[in-house]
Structure formats: C-alpha cells, structure tokens
Backbone and ligand atoms as CSV (ligand in chain L), in Angstrom:
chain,resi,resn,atom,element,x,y,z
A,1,UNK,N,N,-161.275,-19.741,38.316
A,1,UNK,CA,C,-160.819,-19.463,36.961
A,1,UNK,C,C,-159.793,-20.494,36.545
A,2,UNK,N,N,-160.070,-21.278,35.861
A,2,UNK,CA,C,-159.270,-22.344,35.260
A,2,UNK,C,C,-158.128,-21.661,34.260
A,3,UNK,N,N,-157.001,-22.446,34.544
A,3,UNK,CA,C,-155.819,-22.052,33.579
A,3,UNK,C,C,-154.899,-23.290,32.754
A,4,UNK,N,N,-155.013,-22.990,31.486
A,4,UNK,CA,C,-154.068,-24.155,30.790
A,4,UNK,C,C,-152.992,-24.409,31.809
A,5,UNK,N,N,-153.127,-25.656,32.156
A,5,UNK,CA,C,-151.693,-26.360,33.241
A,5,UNK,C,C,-150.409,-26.312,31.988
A,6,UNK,N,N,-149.678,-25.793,32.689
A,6,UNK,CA,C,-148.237,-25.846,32.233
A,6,UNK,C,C,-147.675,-27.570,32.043
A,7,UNK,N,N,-147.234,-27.915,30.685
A,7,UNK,CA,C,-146.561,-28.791,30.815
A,7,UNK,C,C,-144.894,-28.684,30.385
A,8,UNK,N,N,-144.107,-28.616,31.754
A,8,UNK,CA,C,-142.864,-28.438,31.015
A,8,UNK,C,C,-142.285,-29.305,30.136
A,9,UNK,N,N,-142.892,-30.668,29.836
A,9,UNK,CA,C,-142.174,-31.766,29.077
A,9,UNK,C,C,-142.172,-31.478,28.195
A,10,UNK,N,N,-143.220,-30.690,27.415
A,10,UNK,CA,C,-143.365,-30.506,25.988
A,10,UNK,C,C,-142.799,-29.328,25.423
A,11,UNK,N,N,-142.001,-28.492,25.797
A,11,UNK,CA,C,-141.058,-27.281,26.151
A,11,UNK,C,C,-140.231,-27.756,25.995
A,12,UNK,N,N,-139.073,-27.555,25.297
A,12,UNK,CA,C,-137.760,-27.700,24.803
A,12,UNK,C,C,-136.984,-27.036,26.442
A,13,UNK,N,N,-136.395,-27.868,27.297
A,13,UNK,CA,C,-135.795,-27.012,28.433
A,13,UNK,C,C,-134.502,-26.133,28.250
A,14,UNK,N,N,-134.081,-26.292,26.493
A,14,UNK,CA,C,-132.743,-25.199,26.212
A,14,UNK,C,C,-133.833,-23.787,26.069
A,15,UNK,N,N,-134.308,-23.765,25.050
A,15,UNK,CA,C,-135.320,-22.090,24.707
A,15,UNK,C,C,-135.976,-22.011,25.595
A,16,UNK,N,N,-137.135,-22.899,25.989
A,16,UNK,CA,C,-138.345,-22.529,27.014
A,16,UNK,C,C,-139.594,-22.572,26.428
A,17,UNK,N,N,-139.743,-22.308,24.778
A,17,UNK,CA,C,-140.296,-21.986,24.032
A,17,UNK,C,C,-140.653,-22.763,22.702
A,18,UNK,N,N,-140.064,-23.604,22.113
A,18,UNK,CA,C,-139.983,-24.212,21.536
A,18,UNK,C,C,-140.854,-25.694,22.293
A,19,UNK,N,N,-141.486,-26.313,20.814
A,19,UNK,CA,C,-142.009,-27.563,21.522
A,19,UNK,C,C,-140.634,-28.416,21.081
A,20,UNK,N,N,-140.557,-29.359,21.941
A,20,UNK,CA,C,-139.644,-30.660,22.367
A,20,UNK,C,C,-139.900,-31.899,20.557
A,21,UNK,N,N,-139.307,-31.986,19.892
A,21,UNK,CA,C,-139.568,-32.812,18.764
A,21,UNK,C,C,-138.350,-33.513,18.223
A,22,UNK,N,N,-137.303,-33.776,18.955
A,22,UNK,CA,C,-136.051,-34.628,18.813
A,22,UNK,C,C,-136.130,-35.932,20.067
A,23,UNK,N,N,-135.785,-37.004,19.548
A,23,UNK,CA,C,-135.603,-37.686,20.694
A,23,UNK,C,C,-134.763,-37.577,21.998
A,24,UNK,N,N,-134.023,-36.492,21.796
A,24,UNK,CA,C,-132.687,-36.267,23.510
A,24,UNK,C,C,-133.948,-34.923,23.673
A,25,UNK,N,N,-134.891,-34.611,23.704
A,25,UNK,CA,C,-135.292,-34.054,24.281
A,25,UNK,C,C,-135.695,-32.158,24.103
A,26,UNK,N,N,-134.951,-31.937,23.217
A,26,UNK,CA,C,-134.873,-30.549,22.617
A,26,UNK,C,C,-135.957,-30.797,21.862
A,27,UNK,N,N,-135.439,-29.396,21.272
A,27,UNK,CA,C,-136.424,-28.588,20.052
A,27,UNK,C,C,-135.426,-28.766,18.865
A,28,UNK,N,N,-135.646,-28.779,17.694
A,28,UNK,CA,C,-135.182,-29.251,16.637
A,28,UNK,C,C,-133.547,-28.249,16.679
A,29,UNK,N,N,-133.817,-26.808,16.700
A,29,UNK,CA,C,-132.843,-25.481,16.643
A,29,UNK,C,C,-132.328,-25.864,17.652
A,30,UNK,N,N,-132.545,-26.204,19.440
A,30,UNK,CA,C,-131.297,-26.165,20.149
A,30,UNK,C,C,-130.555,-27.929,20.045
A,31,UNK,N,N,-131.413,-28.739,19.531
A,31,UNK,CA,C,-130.697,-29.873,19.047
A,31,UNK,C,C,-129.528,-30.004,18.653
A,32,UNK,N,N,-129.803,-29.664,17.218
A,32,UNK,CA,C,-128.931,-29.344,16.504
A,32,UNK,C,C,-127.361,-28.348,17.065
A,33,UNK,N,N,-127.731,-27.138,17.832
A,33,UNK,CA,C,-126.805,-26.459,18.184
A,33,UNK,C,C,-125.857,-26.578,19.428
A,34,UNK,N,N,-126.862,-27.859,19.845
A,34,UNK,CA,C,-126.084,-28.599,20.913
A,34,UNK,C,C,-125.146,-29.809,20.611
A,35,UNK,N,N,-125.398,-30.373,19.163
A,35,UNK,CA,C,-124.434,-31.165,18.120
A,35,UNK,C,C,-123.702,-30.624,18.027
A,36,UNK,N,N,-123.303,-29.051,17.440
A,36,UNK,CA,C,-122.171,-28.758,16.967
A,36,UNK,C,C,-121.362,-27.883,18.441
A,37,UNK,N,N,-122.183,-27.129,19.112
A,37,UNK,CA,C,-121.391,-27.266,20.204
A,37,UNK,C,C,-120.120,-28.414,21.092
A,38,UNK,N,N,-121.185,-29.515,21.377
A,38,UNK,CA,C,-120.529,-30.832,21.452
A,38,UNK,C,C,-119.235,-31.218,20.366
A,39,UNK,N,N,-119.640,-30.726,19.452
A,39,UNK,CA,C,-118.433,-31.178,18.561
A,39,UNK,C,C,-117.258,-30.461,18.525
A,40,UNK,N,N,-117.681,-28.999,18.789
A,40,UNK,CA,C,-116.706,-27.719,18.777
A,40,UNK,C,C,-115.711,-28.241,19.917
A,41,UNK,N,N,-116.631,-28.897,21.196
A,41,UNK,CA,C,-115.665,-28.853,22.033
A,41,UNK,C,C,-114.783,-30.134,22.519
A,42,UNK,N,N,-115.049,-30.834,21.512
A,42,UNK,CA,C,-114.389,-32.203,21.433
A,42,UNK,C,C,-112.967,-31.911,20.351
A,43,UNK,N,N,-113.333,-31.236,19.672
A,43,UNK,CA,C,-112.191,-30.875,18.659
A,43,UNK,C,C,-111.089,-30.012,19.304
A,44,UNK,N,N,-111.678,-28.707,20.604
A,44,UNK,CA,C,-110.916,-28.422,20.901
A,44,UNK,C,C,-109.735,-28.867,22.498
A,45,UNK,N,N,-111.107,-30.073,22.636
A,45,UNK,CA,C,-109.864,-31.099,23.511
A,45,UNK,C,C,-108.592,-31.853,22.925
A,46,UNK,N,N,-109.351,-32.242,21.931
A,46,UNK,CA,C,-108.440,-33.067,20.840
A,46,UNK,C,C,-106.931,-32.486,20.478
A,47,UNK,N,N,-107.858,-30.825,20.339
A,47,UNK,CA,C,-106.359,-29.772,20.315
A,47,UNK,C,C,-105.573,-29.527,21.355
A,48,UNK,N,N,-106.187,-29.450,22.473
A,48,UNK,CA,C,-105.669,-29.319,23.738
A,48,UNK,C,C,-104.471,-30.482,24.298
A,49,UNK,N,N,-105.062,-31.436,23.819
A,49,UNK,CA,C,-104.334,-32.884,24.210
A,49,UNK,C,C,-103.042,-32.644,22.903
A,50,UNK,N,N,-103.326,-32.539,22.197
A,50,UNK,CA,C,-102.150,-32.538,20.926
A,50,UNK,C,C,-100.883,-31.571,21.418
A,51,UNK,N,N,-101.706,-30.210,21.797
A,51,UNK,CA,C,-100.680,-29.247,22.208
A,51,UNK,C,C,-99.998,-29.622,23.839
A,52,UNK,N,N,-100.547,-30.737,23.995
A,52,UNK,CA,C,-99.861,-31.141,25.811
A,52,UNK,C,C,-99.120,-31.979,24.838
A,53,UNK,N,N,-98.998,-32.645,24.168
A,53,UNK,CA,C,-98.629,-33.554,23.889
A,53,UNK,C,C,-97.042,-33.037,23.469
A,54,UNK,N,N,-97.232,-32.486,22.592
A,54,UNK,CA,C,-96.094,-31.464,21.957
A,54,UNK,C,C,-95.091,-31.098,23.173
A,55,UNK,N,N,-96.008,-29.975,23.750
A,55,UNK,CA,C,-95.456,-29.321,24.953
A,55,UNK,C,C,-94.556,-30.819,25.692
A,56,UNK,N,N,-95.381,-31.546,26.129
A,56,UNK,CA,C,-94.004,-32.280,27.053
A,56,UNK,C,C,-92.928,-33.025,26.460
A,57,UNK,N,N,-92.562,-33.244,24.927
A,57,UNK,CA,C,-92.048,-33.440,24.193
A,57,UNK,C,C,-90.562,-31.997,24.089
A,58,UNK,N,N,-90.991,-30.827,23.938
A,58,UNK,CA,C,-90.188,-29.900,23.764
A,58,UNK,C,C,-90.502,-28.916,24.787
A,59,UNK,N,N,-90.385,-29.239,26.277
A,59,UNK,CA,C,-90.214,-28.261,27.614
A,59,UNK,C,C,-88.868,-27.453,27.614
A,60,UNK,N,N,-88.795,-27.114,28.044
A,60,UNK,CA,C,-87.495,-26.227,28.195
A,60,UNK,C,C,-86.769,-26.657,28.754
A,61,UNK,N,N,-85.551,-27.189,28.689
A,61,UNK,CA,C,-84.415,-27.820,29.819
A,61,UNK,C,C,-83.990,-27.144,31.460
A,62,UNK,N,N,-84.390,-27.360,32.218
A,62,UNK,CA,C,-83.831,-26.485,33.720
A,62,UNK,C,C,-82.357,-26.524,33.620
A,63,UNK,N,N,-82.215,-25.873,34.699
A,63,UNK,CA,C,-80.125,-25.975,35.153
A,63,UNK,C,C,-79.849,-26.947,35.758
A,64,UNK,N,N,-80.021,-28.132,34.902
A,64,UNK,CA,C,-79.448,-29.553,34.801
A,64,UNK,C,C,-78.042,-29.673,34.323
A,65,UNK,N,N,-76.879,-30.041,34.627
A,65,UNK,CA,C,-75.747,-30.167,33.659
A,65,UNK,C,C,-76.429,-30.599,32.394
A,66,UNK,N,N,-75.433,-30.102,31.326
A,66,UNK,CA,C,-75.816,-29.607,29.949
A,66,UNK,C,C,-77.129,-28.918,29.675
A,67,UNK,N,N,-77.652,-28.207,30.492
A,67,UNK,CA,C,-78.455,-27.676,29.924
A,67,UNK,C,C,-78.244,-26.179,29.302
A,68,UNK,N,N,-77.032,-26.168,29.384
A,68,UNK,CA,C,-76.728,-25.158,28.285
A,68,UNK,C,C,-76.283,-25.108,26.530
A,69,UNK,N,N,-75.703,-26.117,26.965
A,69,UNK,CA,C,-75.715,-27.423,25.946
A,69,UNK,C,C,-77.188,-27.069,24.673
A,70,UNK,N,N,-78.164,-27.536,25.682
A,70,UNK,CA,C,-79.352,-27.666,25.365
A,70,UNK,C,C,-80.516,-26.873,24.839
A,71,UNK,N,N,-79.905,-25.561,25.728
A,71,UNK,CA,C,-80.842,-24.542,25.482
A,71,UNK,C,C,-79.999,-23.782,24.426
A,72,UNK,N,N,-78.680,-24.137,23.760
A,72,UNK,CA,C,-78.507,-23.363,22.531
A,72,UNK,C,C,-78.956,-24.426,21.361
A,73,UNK,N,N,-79.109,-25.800,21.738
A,73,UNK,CA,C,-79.820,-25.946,20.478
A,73,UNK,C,C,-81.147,-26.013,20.037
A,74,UNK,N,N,-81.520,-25.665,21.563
A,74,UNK,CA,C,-83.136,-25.236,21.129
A,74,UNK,C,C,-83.372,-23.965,20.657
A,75,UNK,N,N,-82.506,-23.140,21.179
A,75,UNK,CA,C,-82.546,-21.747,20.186
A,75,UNK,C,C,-82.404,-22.157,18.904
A,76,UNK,N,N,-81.240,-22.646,18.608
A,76,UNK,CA,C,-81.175,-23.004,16.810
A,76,UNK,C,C,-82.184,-23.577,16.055
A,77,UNK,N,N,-82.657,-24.185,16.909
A,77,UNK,CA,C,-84.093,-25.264,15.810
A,77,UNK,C,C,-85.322,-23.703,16.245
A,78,UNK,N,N,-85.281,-23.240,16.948
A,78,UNK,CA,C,-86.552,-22.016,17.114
A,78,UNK,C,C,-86.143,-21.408,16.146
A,79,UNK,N,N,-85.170,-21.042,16.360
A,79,UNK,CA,C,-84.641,-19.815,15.094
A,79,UNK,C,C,-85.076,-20.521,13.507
A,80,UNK,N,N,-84.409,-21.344,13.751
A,80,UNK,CA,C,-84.167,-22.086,12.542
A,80,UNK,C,C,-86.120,-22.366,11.612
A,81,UNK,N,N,-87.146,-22.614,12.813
A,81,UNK,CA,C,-88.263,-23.572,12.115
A,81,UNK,C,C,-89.766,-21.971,12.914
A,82,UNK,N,N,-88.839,-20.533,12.667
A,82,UNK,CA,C,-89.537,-19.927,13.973
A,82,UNK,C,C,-90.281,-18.997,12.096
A,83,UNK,N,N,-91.698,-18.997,12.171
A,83,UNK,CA,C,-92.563,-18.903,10.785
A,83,UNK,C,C,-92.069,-16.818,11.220
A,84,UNK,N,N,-92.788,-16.808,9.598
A,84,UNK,CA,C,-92.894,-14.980,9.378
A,84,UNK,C,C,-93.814,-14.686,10.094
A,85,UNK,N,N,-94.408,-15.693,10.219
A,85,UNK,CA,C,-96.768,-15.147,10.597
A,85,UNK,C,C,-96.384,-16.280,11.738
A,86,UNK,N,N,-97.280,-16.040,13.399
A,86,UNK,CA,C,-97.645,-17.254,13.738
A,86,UNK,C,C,-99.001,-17.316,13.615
A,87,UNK,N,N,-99.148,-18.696,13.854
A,87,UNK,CA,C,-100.588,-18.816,13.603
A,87,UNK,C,C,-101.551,-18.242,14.667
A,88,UNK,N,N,-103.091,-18.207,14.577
A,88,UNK,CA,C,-103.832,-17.679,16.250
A,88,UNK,C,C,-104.059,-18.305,16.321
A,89,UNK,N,N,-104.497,-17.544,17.847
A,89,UNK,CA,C,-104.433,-18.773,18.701
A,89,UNK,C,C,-105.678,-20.416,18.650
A,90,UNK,N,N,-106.828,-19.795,17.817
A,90,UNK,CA,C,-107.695,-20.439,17.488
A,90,UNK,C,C,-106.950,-21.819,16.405
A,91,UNK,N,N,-106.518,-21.218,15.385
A,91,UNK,CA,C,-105.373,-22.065,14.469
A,91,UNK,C,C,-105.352,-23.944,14.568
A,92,UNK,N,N,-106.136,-24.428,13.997
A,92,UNK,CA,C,-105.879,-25.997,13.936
A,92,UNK,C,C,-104.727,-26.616,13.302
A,93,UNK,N,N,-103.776,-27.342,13.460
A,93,UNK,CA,C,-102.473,-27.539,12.971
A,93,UNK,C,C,-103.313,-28.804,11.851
A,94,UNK,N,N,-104.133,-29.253,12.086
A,94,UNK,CA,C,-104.257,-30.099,10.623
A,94,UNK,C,C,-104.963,-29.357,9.908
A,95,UNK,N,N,-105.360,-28.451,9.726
A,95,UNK,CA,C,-105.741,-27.397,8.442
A,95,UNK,C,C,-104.385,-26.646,8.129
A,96,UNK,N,N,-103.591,-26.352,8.846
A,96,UNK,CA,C,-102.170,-25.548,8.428
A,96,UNK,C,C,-101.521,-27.014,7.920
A,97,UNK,N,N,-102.020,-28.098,8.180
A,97,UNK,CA,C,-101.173,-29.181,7.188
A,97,UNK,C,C,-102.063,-29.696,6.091
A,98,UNK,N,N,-102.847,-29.436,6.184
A,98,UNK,CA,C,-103.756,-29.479,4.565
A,98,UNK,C,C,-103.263,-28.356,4.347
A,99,UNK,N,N,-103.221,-26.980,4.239
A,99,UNK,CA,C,-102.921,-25.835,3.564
A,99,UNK,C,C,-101.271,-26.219,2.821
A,100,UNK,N,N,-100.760,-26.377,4.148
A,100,UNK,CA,C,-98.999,-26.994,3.380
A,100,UNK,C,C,-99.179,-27.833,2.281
A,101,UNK,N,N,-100.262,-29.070,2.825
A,101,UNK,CA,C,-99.717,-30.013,1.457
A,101,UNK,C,C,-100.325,-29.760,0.104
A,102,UNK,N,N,-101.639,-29.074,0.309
A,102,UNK,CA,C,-101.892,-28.625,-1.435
A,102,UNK,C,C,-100.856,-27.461,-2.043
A,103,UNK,N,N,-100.212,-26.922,-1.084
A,103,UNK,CA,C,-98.941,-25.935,-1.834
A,103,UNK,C,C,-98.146,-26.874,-2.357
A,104,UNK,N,N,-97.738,-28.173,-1.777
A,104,UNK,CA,C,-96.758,-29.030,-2.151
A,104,UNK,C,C,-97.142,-30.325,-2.933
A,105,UNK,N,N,-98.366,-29.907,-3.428
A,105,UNK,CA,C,-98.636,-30.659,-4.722
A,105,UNK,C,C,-98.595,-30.014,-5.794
A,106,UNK,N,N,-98.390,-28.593,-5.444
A,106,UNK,CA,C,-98.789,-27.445,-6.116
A,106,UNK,C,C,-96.881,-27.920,-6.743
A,107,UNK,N,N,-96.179,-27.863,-6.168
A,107,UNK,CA,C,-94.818,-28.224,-5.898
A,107,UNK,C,C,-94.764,-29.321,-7.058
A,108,UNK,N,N,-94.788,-30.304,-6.790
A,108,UNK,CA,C,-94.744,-31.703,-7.205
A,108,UNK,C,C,-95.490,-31.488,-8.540
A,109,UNK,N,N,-96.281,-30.515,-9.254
A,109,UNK,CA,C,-96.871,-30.683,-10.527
A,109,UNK,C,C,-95.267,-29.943,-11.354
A,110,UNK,N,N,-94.680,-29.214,-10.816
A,110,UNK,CA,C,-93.925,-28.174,-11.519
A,110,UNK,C,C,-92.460,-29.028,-11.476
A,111,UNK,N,N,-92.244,-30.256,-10.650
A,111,UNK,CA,C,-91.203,-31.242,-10.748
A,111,UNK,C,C,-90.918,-31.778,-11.650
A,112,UNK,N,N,-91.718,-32.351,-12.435
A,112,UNK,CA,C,-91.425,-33.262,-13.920
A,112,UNK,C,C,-91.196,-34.575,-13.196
A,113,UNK,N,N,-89.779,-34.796,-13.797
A,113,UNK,CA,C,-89.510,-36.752,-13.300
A,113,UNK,C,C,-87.764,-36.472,-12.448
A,114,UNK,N,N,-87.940,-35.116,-12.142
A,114,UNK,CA,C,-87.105,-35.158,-10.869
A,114,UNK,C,C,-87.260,-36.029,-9.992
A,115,UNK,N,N,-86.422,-37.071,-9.753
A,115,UNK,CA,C,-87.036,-38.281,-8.567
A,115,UNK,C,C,-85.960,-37.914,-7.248
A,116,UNK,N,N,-84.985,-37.264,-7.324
A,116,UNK,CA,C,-84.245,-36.873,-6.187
A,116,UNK,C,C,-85.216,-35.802,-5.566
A,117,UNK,N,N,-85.705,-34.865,-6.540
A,117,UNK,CA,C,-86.710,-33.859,-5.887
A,117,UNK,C,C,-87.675,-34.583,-5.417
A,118,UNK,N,N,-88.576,-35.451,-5.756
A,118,UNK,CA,C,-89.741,-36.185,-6.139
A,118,UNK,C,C,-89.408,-36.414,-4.127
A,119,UNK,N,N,-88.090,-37.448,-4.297
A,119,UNK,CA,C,-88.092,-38.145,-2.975
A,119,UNK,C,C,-88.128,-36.750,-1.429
A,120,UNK,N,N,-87.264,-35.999,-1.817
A,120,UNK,CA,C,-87.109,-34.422,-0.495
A,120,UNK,C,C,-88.658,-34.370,-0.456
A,121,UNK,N,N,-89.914,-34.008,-1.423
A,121,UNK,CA,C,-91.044,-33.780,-1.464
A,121,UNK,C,C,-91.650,-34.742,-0.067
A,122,UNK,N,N,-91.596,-35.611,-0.641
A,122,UNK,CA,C,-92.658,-36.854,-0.224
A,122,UNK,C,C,-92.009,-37.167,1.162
A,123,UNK,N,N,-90.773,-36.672,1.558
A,123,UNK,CA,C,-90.471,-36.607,2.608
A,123,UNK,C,C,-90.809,-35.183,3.908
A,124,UNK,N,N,-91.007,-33.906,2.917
A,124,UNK,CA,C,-91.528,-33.338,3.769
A,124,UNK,C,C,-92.948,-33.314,3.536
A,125,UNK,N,N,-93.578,-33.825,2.838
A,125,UNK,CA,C,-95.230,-34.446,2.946
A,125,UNK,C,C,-95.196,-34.873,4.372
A,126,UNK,N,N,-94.537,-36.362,4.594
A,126,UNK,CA,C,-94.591,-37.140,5.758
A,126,UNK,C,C,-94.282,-36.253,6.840
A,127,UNK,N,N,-93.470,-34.883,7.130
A,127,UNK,CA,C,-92.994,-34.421,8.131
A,127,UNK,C,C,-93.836,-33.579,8.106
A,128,UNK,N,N,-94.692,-32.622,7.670
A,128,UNK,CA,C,-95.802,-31.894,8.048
A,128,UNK,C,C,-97.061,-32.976,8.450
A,129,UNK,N,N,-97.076,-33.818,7.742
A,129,UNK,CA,C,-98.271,-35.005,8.517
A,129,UNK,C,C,-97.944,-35.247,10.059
A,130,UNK,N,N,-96.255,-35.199,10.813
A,130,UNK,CA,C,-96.209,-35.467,11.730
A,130,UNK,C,C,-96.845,-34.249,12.643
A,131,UNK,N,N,-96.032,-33.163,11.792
A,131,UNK,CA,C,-96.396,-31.629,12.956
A,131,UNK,C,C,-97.419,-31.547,12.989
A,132,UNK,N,N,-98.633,-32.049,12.510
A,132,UNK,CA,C,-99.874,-31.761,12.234
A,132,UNK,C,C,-100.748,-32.490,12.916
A,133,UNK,N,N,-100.280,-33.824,13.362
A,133,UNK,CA,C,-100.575,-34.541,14.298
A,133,UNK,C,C,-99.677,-34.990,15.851
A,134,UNK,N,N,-98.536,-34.618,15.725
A,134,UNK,CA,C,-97.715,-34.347,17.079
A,134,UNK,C,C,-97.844,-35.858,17.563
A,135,UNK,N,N,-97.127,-35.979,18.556
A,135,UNK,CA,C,-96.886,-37.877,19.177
A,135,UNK,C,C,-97.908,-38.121,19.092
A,136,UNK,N,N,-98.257,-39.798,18.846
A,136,UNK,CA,C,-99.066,-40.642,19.018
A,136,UNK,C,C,-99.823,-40.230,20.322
A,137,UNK,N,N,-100.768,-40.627,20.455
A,137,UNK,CA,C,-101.464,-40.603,22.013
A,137,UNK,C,C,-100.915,-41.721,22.997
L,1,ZN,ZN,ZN,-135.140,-25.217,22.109
C-alpha cells in the first residue's frame, strides 16, 4: 500500500502545517510573527541595557566614609524626583518621554514670547530627552 512520502521541507517547521513560502523558511503567519517577536525582544534588551545603564550610574553608596553624606542626598533627589504613579513594569521610558514632551508643547503654545520661560522649557525638553535615553552606551 503506497503512501504520499512526507516531505518535511515543504512544511513550515514553526506550525507543521502550513506550506513553507518565505525565503528563511516559514510559512507566511509564523514569518511574520517571528519578525515581531525578534523585534519585541531586541527592544526589550535595548531596555534592559538602558536600565543597567542607569542602575550603575545611581547604586546605592555602601559604608564607605561619607556615605552618609550620600545616602541623605540620595534620599532628597528620590524624594524630591519620586512620581504620584510609577510607571509598570513593562513601561518604555522613551514613550513616557514622548508623552512628557507633547504636554510641553502643549506648554510652550500657552507661553507667548516669554523667552525666560521659552529658555526653562527647552531646557527641560533636553532633560527628559536625557532620562529617556540614560548614559550613552
Ligand atoms: Zn508556519
């Protein structure tokens, strides 16, 4: 009794089911969902590296002389820069700095030709561009 031979090449090896019609080898649906996967998780290295980045920038001081010193003025700037809402944990800091800066154009329409205001603005423009991108790499 003869049986259609199986060819797995022509089988998409993500579904099983799907015929193979992209050049890397998929089926058009896990193609594609293997693009944005790939991308999901490049973005969230990108984040990962940003938030190391941060992190070794603002560690916590040990019981080093002055580190008491130290650890009250890191309380003050926490206190001081510590939000109503934090963000989750999912939370991309360059969408919370696009969100900031269209509020602060929102800002800048209601200024007129305040140029002392004009200048504080455009200065915390530049300082949410930093938090939003954290040290250079
Ligand atoms: Zn497939």
């Amino acid at each position: 009794m003869a049986t259609e031979p199986i060819e797995p090449a022509d089988l998409c090896p993500a579904c099983g089911y799907r015929d193979v019609t992209t050049a890397d080898g998929w089926c058009v649906e896990c193609s594609s969902e293997r693009a944005i996967e790939a991308y999901g998780e490049k973005d969230r290295e990108r984040a990962e590296a940003r938030h190391s980045r941060w992190k070794g920038r603002t560690a916590a001081p040990s019981d080093q002389p002055l580190a008491l010193v130290m650890r009250q003025r890191r309380h003050r700037l926490e206190v001081a820069t510590r939000p109503k809402e934090f963000p989750g944990a999912l939370s991309d800091p360059l969408e919370l700095g696009v969100d900031a800066l269209a509020h602060l154009r929102a800002v800048r329409n209601g200024l007129g030709s305040n140029s002392r205001a004009r200048s504080h603005l455009a200065q915390a423009e530049e300082l949410i561009k930093q938090l939003a991108h954290g040290p250079e790499e």
